[in-house]
C-alpha positions as CSV (number, residue, x, y, z in Angstrom):
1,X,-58.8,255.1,35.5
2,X,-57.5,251.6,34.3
3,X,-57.8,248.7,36.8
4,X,-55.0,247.0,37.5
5,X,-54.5,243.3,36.5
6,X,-54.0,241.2,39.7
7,X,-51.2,240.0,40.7
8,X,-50.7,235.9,40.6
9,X,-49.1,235.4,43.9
10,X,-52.2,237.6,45.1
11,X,-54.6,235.0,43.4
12,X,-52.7,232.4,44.7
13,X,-52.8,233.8,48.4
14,X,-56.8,234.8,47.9
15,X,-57.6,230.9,46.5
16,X,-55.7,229.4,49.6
17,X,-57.8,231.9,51.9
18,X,-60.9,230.6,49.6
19,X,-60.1,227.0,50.2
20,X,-59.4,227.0,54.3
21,X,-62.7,229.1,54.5
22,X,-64.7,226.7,52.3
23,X,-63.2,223.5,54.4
24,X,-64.5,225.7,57.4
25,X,-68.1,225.6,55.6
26,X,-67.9,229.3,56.2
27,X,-69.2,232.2,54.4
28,X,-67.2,235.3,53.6
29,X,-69.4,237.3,55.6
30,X,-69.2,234.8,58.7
31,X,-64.8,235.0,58.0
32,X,-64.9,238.3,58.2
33,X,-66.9,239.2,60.9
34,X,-64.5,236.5,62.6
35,X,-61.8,238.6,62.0
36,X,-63.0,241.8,62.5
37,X,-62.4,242.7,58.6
38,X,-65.4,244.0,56.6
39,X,-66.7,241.2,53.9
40,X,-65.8,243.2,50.9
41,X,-62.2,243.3,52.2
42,X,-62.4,239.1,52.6
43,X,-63.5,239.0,49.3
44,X,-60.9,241.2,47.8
45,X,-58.5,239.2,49.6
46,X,-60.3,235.8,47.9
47,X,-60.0,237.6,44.0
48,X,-56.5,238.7,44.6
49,X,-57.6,242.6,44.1
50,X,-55.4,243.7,47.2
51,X,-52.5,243.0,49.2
52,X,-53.5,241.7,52.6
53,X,-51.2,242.5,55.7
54,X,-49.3,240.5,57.5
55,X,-51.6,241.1,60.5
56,X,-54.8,240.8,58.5
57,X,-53.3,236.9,57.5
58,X,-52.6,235.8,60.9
59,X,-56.1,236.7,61.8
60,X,-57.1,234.3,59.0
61,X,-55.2,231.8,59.2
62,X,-56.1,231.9,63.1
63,X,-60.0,231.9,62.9
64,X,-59.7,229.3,59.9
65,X,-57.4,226.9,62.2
66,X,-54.8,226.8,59.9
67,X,-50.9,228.3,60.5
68,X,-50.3,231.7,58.1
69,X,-47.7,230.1,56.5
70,X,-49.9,227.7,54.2
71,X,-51.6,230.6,53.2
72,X,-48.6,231.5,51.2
73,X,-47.7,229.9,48.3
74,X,-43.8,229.0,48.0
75,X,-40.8,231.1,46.6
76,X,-39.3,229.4,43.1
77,X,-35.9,230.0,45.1
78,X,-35.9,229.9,48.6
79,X,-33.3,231.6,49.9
80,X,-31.9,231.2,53.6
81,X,-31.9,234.2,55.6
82,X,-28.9,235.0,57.9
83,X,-28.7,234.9,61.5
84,X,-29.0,238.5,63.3
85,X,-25.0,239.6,64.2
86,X,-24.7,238.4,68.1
87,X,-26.8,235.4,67.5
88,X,-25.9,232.3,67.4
């Protein structure tokens, strides 16, 4: 079976999760047990091989003391997303 070629906003996600953990002086093991993920999922997550959840990023960003949202790199074109109807 042919393995997929990662995807570059996965690397990109999986280096920023590389860099907080290093500036934490942590090892994947340590991050993962951390977060209650196993270490080979961490370092999936680090090579861009998968597609972590949105769940599995706030408990990342949370134990490495960063906010989930600089754990994703930006959109070429932001786009502005509309209020919910009733809100206002």
């Amino acid at each position: 079976m042919p393995t997929q070629k990662p995807d570059r906003y996965l690397i990109e996600v999986g280096r920023r999760v590389r860099l907080a953990r290093e500036a934490q002086s942590m090892t994947q093991a340590e991050l993962a047990q951390a977060c209650g993920l196993h270490r080979t999922h961490v370092g999936e997550i680090e090579r861009g091989e998968t597609n972590p959840t949105v769940l599995a990023l706030r408990q990342l960003a949370s134990v490495l003391g960063v906010e989930p949202a600089s754990l994703l790199p930006a959109l070429s074109a932001p786009k502005t997303i509309p209020p919910e109807s009733g809100q206002g």
